[in-house]
Backbone as XML, in Angstrom:
<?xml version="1.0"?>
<chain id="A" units="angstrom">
  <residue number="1" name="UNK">
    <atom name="N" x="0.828" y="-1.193" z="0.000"/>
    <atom name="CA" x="0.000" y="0.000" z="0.000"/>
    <atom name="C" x="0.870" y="1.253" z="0.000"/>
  </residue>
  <residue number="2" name="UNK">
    <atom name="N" x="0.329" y="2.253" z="-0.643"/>
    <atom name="CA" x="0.889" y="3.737" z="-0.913"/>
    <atom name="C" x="1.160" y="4.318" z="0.549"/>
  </residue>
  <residue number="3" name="UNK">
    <atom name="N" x="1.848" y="5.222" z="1.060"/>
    <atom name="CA" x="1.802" y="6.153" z="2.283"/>
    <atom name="C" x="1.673" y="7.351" z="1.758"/>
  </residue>
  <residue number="4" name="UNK">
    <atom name="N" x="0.339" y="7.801" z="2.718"/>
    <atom name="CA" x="-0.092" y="8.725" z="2.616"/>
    <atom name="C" x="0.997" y="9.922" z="2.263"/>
  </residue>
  <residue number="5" name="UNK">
    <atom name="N" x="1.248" y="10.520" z="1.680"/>
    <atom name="CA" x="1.852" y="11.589" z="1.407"/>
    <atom name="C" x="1.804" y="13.431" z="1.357"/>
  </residue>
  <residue number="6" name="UNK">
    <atom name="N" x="0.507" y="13.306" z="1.344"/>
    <atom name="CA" x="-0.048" y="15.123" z="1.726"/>
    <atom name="C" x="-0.043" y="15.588" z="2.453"/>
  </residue>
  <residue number="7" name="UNK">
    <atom name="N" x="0.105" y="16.416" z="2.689"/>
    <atom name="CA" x="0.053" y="17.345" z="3.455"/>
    <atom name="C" x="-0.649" y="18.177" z="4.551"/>
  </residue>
  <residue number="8" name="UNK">
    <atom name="N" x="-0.878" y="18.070" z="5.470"/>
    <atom name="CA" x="-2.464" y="18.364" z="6.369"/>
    <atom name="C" x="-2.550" y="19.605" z="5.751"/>
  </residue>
  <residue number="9" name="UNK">
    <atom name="N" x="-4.560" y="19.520" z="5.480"/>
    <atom name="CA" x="-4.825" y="20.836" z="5.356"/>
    <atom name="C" x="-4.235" y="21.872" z="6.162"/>
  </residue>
  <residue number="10" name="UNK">
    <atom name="N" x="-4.108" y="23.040" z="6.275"/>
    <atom name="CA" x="-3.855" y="23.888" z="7.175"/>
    <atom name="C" x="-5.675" y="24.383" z="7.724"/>
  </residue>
  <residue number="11" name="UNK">
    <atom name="N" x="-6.006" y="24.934" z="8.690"/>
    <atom name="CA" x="-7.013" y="24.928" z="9.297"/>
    <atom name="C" x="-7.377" y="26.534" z="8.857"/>
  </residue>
  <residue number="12" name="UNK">
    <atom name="N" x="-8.090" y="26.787" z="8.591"/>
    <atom name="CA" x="-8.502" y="28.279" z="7.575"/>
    <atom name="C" x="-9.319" y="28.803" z="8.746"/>
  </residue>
  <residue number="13" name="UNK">
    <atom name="N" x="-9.259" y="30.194" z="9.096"/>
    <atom name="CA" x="-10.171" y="31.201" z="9.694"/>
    <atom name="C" x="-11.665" y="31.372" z="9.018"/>
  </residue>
  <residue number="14" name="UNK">
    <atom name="N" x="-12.997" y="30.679" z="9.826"/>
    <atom name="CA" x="-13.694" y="30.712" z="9.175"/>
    <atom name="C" x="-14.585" y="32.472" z="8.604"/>
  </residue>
  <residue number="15" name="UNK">
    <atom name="N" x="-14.553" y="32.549" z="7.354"/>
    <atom name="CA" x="-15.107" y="33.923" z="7.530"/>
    <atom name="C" x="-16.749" y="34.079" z="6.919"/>
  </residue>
  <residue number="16" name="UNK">
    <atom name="N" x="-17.458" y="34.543" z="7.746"/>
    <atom name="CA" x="-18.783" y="34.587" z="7.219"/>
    <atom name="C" x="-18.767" y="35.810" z="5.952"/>
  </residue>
  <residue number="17" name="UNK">
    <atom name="N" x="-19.595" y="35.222" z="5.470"/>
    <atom name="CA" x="-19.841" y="36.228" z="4.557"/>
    <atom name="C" x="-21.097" y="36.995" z="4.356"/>
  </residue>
  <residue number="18" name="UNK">
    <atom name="N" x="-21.530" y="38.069" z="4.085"/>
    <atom name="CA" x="-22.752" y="38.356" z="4.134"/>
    <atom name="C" x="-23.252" y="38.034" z="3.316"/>
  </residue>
  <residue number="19" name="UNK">
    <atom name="N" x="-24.309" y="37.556" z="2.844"/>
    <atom name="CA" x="-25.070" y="37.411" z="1.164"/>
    <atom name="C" x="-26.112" y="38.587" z="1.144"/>
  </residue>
  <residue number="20" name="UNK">
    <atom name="N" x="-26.533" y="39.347" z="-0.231"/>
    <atom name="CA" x="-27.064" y="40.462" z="-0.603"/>
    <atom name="C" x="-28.664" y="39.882" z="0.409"/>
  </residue>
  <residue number="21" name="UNK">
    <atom name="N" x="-29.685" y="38.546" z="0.009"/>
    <atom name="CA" x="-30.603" y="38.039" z="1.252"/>
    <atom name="C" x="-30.780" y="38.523" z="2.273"/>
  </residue>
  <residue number="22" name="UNK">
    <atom name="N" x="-29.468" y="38.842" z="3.356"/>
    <atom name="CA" x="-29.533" y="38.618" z="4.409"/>
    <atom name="C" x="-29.742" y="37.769" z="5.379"/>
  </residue>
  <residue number="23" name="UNK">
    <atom name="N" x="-29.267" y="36.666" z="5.146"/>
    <atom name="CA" x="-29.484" y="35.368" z="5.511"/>
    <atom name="C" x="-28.406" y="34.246" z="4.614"/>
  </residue>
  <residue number="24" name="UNK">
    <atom name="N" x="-27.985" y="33.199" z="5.686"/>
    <atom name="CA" x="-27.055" y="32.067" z="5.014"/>
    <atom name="C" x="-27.751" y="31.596" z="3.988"/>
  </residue>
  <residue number="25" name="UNK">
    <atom name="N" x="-26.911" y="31.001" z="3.539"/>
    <atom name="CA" x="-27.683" y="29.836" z="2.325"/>
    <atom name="C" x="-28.169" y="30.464" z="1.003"/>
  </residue>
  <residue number="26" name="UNK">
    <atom name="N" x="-28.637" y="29.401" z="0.065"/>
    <atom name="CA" x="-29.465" y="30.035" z="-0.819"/>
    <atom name="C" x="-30.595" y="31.221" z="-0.583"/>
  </residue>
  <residue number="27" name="UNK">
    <atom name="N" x="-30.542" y="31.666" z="-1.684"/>
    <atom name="CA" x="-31.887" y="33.013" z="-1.386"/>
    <atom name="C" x="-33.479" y="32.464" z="-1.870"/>
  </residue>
  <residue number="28" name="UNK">
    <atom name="N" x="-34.374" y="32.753" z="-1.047"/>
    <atom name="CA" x="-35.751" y="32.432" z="-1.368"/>
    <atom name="C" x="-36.490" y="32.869" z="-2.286"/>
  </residue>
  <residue number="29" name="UNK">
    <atom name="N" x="-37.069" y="32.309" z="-3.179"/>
    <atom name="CA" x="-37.753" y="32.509" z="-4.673"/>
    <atom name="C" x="-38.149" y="33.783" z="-4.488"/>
  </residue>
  <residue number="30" name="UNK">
    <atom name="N" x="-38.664" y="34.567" z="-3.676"/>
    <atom name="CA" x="-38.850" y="36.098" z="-3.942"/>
    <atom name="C" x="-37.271" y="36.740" z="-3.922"/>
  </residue>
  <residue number="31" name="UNK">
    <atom name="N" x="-36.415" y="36.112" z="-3.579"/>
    <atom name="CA" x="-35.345" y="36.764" z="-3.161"/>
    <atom name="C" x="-34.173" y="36.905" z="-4.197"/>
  </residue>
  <residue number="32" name="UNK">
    <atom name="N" x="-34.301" y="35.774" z="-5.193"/>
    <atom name="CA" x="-33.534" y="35.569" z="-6.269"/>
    <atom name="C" x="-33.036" y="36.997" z="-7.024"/>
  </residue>
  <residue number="33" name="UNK">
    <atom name="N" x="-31.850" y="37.543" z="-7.307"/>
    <atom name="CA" x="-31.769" y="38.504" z="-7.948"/>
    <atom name="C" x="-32.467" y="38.401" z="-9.330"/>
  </residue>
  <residue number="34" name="UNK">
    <atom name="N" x="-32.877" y="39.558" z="-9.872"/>
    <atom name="CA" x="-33.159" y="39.801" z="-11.704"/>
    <atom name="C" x="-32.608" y="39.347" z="-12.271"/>
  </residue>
  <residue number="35" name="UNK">
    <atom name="N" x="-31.096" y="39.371" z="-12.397"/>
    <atom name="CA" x="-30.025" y="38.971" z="-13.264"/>
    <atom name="C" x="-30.177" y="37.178" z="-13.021"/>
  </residue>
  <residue number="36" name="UNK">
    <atom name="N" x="-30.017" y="36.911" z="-12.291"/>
    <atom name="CA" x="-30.191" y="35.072" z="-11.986"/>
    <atom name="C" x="-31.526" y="34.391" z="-12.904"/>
  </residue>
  <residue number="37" name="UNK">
    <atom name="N" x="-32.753" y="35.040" z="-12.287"/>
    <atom name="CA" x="-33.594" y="35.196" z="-12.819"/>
    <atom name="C" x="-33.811" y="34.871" z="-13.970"/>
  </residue>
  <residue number="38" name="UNK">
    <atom name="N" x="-33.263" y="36.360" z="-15.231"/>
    <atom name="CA" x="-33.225" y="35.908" z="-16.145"/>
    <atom name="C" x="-31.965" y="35.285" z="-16.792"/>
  </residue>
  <residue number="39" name="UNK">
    <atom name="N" x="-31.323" y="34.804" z="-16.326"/>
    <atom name="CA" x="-30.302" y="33.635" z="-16.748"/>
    <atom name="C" x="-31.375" y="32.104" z="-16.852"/>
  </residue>
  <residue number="40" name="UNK">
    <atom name="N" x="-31.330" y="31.948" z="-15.693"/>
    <atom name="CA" x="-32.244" y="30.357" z="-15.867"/>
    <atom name="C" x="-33.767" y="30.773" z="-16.752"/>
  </residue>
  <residue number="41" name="UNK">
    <atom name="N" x="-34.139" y="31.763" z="-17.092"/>
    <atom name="CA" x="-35.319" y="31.500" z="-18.062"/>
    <atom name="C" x="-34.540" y="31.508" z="-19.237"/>
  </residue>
  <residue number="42" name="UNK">
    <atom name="N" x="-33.546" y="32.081" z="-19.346"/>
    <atom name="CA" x="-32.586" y="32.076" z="-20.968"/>
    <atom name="C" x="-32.542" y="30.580" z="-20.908"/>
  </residue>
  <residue number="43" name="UNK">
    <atom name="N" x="-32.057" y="29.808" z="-19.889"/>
    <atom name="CA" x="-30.951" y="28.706" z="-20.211"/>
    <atom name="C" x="-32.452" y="27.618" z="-20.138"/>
  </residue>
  <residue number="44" name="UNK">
    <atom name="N" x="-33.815" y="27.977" z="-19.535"/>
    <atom name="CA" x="-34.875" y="26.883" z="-19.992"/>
    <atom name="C" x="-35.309" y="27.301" z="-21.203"/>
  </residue>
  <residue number="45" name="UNK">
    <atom name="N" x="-35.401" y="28.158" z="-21.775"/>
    <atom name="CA" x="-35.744" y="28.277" z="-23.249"/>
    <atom name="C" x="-34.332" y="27.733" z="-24.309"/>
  </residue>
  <residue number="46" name="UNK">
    <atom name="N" x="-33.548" y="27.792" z="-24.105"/>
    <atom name="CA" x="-32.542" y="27.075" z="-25.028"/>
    <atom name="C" x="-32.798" y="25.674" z="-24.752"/>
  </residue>
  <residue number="47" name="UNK">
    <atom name="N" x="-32.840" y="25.187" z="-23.746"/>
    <atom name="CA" x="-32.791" y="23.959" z="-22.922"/>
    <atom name="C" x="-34.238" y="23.709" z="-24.431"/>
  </residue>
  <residue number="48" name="UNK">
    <atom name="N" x="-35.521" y="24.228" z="-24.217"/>
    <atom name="CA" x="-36.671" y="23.526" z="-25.121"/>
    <atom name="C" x="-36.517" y="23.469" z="-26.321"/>
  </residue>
  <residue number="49" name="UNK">
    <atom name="N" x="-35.606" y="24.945" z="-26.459"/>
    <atom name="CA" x="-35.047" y="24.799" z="-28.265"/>
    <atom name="C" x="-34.496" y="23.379" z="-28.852"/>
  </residue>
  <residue number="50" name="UNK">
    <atom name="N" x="-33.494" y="23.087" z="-27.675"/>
    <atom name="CA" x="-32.571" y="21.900" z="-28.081"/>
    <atom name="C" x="-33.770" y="20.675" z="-27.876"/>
  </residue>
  <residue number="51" name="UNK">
    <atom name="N" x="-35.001" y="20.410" z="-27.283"/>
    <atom name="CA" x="-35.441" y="19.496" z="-27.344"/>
    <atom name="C" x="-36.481" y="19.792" z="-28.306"/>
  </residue>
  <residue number="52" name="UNK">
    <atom name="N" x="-37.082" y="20.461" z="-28.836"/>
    <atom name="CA" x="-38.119" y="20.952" z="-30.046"/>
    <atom name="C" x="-37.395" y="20.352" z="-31.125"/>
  </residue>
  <residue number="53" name="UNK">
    <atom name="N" x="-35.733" y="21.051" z="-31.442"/>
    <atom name="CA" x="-35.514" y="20.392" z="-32.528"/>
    <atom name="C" x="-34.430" y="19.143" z="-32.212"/>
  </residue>
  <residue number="54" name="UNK">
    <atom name="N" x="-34.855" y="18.226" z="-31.445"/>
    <atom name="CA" x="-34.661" y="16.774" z="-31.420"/>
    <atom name="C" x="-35.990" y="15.703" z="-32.150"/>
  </residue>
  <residue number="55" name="UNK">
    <atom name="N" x="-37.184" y="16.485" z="-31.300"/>
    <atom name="CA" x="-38.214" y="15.728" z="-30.898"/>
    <atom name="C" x="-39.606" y="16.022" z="-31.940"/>
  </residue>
  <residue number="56" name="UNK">
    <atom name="N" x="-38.790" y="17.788" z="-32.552"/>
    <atom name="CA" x="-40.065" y="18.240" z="-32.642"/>
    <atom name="C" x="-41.190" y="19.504" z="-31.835"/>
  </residue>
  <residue number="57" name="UNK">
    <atom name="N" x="-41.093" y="18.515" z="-30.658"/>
    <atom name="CA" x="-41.975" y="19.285" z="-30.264"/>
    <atom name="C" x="-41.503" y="19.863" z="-28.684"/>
  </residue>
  <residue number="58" name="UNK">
    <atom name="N" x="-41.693" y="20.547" z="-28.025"/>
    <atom name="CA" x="-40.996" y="21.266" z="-26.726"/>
    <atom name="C" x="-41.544" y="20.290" z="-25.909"/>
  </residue>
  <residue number="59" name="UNK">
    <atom name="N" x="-41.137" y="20.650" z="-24.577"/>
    <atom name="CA" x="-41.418" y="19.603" z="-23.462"/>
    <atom name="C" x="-41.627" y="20.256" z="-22.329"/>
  </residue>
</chain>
C-alpha cells in the first residue's frame, strides 16, 4: 500500500460572509436577484429549443 503523502490541510479562519438576502444559504424565490432570474429563463428556453428540434416538439 501507498503512504499517505499530503500534506495536512492547514485549518482556515472561518469567515462569514454576508449574502445580498440577508441570511445564510441560498436566497428564497422572492429573493432571487433579476439577473439570476433571467439567466435560468434564458438557459430553460434554449434547454426547449434543443429538445423541439430533437423531438419536434418542446417539453
Amino acid at each position: 500500500m501507498k503512504k499517505d503523502t499530503r500534506e495536512p490541510q492547514d485549518e482556515r479562519e472561518f469567515v462569514e460572509v454576508e449574502e445580498p438576502w440577508g441570511h445564510p444559504g441560498p436566497p428564497r424565490v422572492d429573493e432571487v436577484p433579476t439577473e439570476v432570474e433571467a439567466r435560468r429563463r434564458d438557459a430553460t428556453r434554449r434547454q426547449q429549443r434543443m429538445t423541439r428540434d430533437k423531438t419536434g416538439k418542446a417539453e
